[in-house]
N, C-alpha and C positions, 0 to 999 in steps of 0.2 A: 504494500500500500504506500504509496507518496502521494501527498498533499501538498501543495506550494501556496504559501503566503507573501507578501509583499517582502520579505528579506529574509526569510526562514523556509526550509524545507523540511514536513515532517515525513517521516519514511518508518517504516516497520522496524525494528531492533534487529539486529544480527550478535552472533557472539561477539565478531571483532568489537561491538560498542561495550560491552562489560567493563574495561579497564576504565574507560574515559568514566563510564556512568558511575562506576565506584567512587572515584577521584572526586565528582562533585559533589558529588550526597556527603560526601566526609569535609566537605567544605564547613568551617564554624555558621557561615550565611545561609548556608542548606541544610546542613544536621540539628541545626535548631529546629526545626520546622521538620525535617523527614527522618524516620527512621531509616538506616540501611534495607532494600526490600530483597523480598526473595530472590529474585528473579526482576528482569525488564523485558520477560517474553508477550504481556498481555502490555507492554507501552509503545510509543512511538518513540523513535530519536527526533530531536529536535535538532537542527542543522544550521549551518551557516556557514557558507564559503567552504565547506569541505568539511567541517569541524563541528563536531556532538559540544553542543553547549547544553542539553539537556535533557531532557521524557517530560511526556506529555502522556494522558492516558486517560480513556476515558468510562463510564457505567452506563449501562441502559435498564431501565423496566419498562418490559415488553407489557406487562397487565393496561389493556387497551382504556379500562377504567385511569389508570394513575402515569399513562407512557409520557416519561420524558427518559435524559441522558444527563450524567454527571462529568467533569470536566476535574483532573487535578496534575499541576504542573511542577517541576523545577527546574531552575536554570546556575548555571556557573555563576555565582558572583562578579566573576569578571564583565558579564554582561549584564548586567541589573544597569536600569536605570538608561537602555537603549532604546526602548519601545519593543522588545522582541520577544517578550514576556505575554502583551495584548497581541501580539501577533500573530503567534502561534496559540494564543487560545480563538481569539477571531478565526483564524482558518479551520479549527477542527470545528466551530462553534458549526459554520457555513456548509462544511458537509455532516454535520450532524440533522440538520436541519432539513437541507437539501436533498440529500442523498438517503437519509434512513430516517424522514417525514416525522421529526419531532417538533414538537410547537414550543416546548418549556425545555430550558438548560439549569441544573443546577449547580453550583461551587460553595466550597464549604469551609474556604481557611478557617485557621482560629485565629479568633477575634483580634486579639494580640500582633497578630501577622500583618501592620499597617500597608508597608511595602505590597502585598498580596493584595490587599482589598482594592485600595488605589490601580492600580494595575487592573485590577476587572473591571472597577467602573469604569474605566478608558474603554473597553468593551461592549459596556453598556449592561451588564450586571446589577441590579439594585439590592442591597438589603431589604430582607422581608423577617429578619428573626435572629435574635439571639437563641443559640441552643447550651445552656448551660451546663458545664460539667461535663462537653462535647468529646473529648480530644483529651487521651492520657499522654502527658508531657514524657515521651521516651527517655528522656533525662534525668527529669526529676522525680518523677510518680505519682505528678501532680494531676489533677481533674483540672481543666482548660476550659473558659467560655469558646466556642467557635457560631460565627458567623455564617447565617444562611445567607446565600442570595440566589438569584434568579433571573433571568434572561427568557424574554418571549421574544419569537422569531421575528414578530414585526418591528422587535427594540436594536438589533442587532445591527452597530455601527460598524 
């Protein structure tokens, strides 16, 4: 699967991305916020000029009563703060939409994660909810507020 966004290419994981994908998650800017994952076989690489700056990955409920898609990202530190964060959630947003007829997106950082929030409302994502006690802080062991939001297909900038 590749997807192309305005400065990013997402593409299906292969093994050769393991090293890089490890390298960022163990970043202090990204391990805050992710635990190390099983695996990157159910994520996309996120791309740039030749180079995994991160995964992107997303959920779907198919229950025709509740169908929407979930959306959860990381990126290299070194790239924060270029637009490539809304970039690559905008493109998957667009063939979520498009392509596998979802009307509602959901994202879920925790609350705390300002950097994250900011970056999806550039998307067009709104808060709809605090979910308290969301998100065990791999860290620390702590219970975390995380932030709902949400995106309708007609909001999608």
């Amino acid at each position: 699967m590749e997807l192309r966004g305005e400065r990013v290419l997402l593409r299906s994981t292969t093994p050769a991305d393991t090293a890089a994908l490890d390298r960022i998650v163990r970043e202090p800017e990204v391990a805050r916020w992710w635990p190390p994952p099983q695996g990157y076989a159910r994520m996309l690489a996120v791309v740039v000029d030749g180079e995994v700056i991160g995964a992107i990955q997303f959920s779907e409920v198919t229950d025709p009563e509740f169908r929407h898609a979930g959306i959860d990202l990381f990126l290299s530190a070194r790239w924060h703060g270029q637009g490539l964060g809304p970039d690559a959630v905008r493109t998957l947003a667009r063939w979520l939409i498009a392509e596998r007829g979802h009307h509602r997106l959901v994202i879920d950082p925790v609350a705390a994660n300002t950097y994250a929030v900011r970056s999806y409302r550039k998307v067009g994502f709104a808060p709809v909810g605090t979910m308290r006690a969301y998100w065990r802080n791999h860290r620390t062991g702590e219970w975390e507020d995380g932030l709902l939001m949400d995106l309708l297909a007609a909001e999608l900038t």
